[in-house]
N, C-alpha and C positions, 0 to 999 in steps of 0.2 A: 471694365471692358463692356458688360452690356449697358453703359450708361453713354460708352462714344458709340457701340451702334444705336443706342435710341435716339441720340442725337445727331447721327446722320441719317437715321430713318426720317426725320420730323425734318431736315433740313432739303431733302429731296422731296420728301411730298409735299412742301413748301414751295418748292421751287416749281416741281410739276402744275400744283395747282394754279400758278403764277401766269406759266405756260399757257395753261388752258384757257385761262381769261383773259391773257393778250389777244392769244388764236380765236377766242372768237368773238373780243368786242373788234378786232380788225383793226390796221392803222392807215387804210385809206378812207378817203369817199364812198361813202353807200350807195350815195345817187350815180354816179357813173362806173360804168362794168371796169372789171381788173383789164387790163391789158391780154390780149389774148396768145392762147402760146404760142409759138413756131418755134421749128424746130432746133435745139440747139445744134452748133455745129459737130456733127459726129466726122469730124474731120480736120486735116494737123491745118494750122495757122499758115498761109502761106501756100496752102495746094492750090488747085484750079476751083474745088467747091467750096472751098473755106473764103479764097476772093470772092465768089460770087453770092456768099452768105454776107459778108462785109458790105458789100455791096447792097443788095437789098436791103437789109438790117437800115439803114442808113435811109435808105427808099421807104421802107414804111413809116421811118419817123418822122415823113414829111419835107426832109433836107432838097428833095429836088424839085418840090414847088416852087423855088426862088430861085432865080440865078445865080443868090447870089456865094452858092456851095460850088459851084461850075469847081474852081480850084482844087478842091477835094477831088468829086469825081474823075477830075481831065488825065488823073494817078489810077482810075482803076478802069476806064475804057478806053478803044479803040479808035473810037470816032472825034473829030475834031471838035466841035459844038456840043452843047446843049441846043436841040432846038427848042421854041415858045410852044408849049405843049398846049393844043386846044380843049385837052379834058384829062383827067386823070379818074386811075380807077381805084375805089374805097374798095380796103379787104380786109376781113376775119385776118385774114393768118397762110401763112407761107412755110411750105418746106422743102428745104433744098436738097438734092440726092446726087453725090458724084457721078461722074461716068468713065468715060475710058479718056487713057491719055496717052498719045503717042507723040513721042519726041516735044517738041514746043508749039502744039496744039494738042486741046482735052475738048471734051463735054460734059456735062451736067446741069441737070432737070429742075425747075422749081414748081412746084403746084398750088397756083393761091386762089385761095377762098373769097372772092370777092364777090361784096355786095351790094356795090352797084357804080354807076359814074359819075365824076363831080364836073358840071362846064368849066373852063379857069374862065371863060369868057363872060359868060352870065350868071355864073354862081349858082345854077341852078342843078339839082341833084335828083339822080333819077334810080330809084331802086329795079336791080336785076341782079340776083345771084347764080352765080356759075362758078364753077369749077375751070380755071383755067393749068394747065400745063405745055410747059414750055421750053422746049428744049435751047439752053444756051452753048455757042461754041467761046473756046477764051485759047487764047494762043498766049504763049509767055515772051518776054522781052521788057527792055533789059535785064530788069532783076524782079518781077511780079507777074504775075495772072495778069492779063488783063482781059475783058469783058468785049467780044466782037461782035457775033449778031444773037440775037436780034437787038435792035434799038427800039425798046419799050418806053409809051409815057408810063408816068410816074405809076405805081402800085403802094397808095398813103394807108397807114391803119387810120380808123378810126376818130381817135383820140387828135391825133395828125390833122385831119382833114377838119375837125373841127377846129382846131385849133387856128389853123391858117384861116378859116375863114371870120372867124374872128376878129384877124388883122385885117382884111379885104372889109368887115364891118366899118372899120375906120374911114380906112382909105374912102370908101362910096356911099355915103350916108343912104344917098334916092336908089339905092339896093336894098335897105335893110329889112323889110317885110321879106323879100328873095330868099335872100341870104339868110334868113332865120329861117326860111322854110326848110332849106336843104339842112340848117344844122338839128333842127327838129325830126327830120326822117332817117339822115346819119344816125344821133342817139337812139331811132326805136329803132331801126334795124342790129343795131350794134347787143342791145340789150337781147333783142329775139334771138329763141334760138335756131341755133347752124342748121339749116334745112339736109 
C-alpha cells in the first residue's frame, strides 16, 4: 500500500513539475504579445448580446477588412451592404454587456479599448487611445439577432490589422516603407501598456 501511494506521489509531482515548465517556457511567440482578453460571452448563444458578441468577435479578427466575408456578415445585420470603409479602428480589447429586450427589439453595449486608426486608403496609422462605448440596438427576425444601428467601420485587434497589412504589403510594393511604418507603431502600441 505505501509503495502505490509513493508511486502516485512521484507520478503527480512528475506531472506537476511537467506543468510548470510547459507554463513557463510558453508555447507561443515571445516577440509578439498574447492576444488580448475580451470579454467571454456571459450570455446564452443566440440572445441579442451573444449575436452581437459573434459579431464583433469576428470584427476584431480582421474578417471585415475584406469584402470578401460580406456573406457571413449579410446573416448577422441589418443593413444591405458593406460599405468601402475609409479607415478602421485598431483595439486592445472589447466587452460586450447585454441590455434590455423587449419583444423583437433589445440593446446592448460594447466598450473597446482602442488604440488608434488604420487609413484602408494609405495604410497609414495613426496612434490615439480612447475608450469608446457604444450603445447597439438589434431587432430579431426571422430566426436571429440581428445587428441595426449603429453601422460601425471595422474595430480590428491588433494582430488583425497587422496581419492585413501584410497582404496590402504585396498587393502595393511603392507603399512598403508606409505600410511598415504603421505595422511598426501597431506592434509598440499593442506591446505598451493599457493606459
Amino acid at each position: 500500500m505505501k509503495s502505490t501511494r509513493l508511486a502516485a506521489f512521484v507520478a503527480l509531482a512528475g506531472a506537476a513539475a511537467v506543468g510548470v515548465f510547459l507554463a513557463m517556457k510558453g508555447g507561443s511567440d515571445p516577440s509578439m504579445p498574447k492576444e488580448p482578453p475580451r470579454s467571454p460571452p456571459p450570455f446564452d448563444e443566440g440572445s441579442p448580446a451573444g449575436s452581437l458578441w459573434s459579431y464583433l468577435q469576428g470584427d476584431f479578427a480582421g474578417e471585415r477588412l475584406e469584402r470578401a466575408t460580406w456573406t457571413k456578415y449579410k446573416e448577422m445585420v441589418l443593413w444591405p451592404a458593406e460599405p468601402k470603409w475609409e479607415s478602421a479602428y485598431v483595439v486592445r480589447s472589447f466587452r460586450v454587456e447585454g441590455g434590455k429586450v423587449e419583444g423583437k427589439k433589445a440593446a446592448a453595449e460594447c466598450t473597446f479599448d482602442t488604440m488608434g486608426e488604420l487609413d484602408l486608403e494609405t495604410y497609414k496609422y495613426q496612434t490615439s487611445p480612447t475608450r469608446q462605448v457604444v450603445p447597439y440596438q438589434l431587432e430579431f427576425g426571422p430566426d436571429t439577432w440581428k445587428i441595426g444601428l449603429p453601422m460601425l467601420r471595422p474595430h480590428v485587434g491588433p494582430e488583425a490589422a497587422i496581419a492585413f497589412l501584410r497582404r496590402m504589403e504585396v498587393g502595393y510594393p511603392r507603399l512598403k516603407a508606409q505600410i511598415e511604418g504603421a505595422i511598426t507603431t501597431i506592434d509598440a502600441d499593442a506591446r505598451a501598456k493599457q493606459p
